[in-house]
N, C-alpha and C positions, 0 to 999 in steps of 0.2 A: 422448557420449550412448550409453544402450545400443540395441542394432538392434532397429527395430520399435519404439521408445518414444517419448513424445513429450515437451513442458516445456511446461508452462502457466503462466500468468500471469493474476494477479486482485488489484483493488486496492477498496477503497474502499466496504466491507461495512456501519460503523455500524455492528456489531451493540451494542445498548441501547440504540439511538435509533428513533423519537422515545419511546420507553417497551418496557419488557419485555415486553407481549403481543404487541406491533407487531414487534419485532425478534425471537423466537422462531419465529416463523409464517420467516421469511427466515433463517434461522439452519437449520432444519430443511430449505432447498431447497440452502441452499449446504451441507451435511453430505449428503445426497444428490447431490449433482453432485462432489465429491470420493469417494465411492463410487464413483460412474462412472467419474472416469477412473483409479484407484487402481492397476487393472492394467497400464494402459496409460502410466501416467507416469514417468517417470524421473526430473522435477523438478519442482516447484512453486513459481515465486517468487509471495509475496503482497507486490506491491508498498504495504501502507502504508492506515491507517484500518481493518484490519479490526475496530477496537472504535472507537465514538465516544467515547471514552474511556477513559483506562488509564493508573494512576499506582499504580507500585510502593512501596509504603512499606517497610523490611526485612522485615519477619514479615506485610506481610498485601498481596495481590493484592486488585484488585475480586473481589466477589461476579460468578458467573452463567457462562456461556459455558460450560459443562461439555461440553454437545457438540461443541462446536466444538474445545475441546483437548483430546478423546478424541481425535478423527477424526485430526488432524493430527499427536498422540501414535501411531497404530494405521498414518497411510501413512510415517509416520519409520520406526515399528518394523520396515514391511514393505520397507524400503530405499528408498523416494521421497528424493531429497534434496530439504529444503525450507528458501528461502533468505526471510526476512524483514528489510520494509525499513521502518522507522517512519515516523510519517505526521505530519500535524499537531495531529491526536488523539490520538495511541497515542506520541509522543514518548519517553514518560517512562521506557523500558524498564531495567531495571536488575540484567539478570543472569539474569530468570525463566526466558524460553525455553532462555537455553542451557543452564542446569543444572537444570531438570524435565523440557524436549519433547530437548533437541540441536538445536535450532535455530539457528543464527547469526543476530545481528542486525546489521543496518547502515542506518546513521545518516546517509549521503549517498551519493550518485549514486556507481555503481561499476561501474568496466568486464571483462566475461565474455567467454571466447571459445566458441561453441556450437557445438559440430560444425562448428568452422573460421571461424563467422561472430563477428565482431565486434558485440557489443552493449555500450550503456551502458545502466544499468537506475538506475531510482529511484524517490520517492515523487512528488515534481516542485514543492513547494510551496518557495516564497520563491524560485526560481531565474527566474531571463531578466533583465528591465528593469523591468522594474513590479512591484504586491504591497509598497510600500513600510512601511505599513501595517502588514501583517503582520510583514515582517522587523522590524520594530523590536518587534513582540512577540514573536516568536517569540528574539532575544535574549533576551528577559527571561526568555521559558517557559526557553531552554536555561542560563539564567546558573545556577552551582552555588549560588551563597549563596541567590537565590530555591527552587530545589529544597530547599535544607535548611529552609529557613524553614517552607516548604510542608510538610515533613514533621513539622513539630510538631505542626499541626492535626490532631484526631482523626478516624482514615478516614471515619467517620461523617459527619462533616464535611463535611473537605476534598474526598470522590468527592463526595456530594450537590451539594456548591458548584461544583467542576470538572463536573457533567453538565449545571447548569442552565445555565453559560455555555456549553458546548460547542453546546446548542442554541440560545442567544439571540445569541451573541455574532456579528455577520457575517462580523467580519476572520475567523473561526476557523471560520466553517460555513461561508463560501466561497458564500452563496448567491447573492452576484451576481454569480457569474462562472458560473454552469451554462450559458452560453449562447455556443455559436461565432458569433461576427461575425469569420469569415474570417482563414485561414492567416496573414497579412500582420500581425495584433492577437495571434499567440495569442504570449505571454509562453517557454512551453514552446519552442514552435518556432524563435525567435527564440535562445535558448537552444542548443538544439541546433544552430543554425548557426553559432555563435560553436566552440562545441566541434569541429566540423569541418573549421575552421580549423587548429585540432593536431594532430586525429588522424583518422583515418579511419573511420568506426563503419560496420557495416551496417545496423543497428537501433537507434532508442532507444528505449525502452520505458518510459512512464512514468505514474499513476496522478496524484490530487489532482482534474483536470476534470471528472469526473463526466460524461463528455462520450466515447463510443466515439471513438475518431478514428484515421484513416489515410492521409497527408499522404507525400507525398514529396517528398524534400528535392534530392534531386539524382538520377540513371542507375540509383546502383547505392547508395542511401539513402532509408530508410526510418523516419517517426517515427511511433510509435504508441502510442495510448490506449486502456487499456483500459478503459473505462467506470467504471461502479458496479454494485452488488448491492442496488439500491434500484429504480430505476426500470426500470434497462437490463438486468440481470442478467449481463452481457456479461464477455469473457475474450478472452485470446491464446491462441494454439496453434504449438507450431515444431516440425516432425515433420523438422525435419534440412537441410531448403531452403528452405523458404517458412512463413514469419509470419503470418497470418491472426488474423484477427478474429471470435466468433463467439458468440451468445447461447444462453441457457440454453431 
């Protein structure tokens, strides 16, 4: 880390849901809270879902978001390194970020050392015991011969069709699970204890909940949620020792 910086972390934006005038209005708070912290950051992980939707075809990206990949084009440019992690919306990444923004993208749970501390970071969907539901589609969303299939359809299409499920469909909006009933049920956490079993983390850091959360797992472990950019408007902050939680 560089001195005096900090690394933030934010998952779980939708931006183009439920509709473009809706997500525009939240589009322009979160391009203004990257303003803010722009001097002060040394890193940005966006843990995953920052579009409700996103499917690369070769020659053609969704329509919209322009501000949003200025801003994140303009804190690369000014040296922020930012690390993105696809989500269960935004899956279908296929090259864009890294050769338009220099973004890197990853595609499962990956371990970082932060100024010495040990973190696992991720988007967090289909991982712990349950969600089984989901995983057996989300095979399908990741099978390659369904991707190519998928890319026949014309964007006009296939984005229209992929937006209308992304908002109807429950296994994929996740909307029965916004709700904590206790460390002991949460899939993540459970997850993460398995993991610590191997190795030792001092953080896990992970989005998909929609759900702020801040759970310890053991003395000297730490698991945490960073909320949404819908209801909570919430983030992480790590200024070199301490992980904190903290709303817009």
């Amino acid at each position: 880390m560089t001195l005096n910086k900090k690394i933030y972390f934010a998952s779980d934006q939708h931006f183009g849901a439920p509709n473009a005038a809706e997500s525009a209005v939240r589009e322009k708070k979160f391009v203004q809270w990257l303003d803010h912290i722009k001097d002060g950051a040394d890193s940005l992980f966006l843990l995953g879902d920052l579009f409700d939707f996103w499917f690369e075809y070769k020659k053609v990206v969704p329509k919209g978001f322009v501000r949003v990949l200025g801003k994140l084009a303009e804190l690369k440019d000014a040296g922020v390194q930012i690390h993105f992690f696809v989500g269960n919306h935004d899956l279908w990444m296929n090259g864009y970020f890294e050769q338009e923004l220099g973004i890197p993208v990853y595609c499962k749970p990956t371990a970082f050392t932060l100024s010495g501390k040990q973190f696992l970071i991720g988007h967090g969907d289909g991982l712990g015991p349950g969600d089984k539901g989901y995983k057996r589609m989300k095979k399908i969303f990741t099978n390659p011969l369904s991707n190519w299939l998928y890319r026949w359809l014309h964007p006009d299409i296939g984005i229209r069709l992929a937006q209308y499920l992304s908002l109807k469909n429950k296994l994929i909006s996740g909307e029965e699970d916004k709700v904590f009933q206790g460390a002991e049920k949460e899939w993540l956490v459970q997850y993460c204890k398995k993991r610590l079993q191997q190795k030792h983390y001092d953080y896990f850091v992970f989005g998909h909940r929609h759900l702020p959360l801040e759970i310890k797992l053991s003395e000297k472990t730490t698991y945490l949620n960073t909320g949404d950019w819908i209801q909570y408007f919430s983030y992480a902050v790590f200024d070199g020792e301490q992980l904190t939680l903290e709303k817009l």
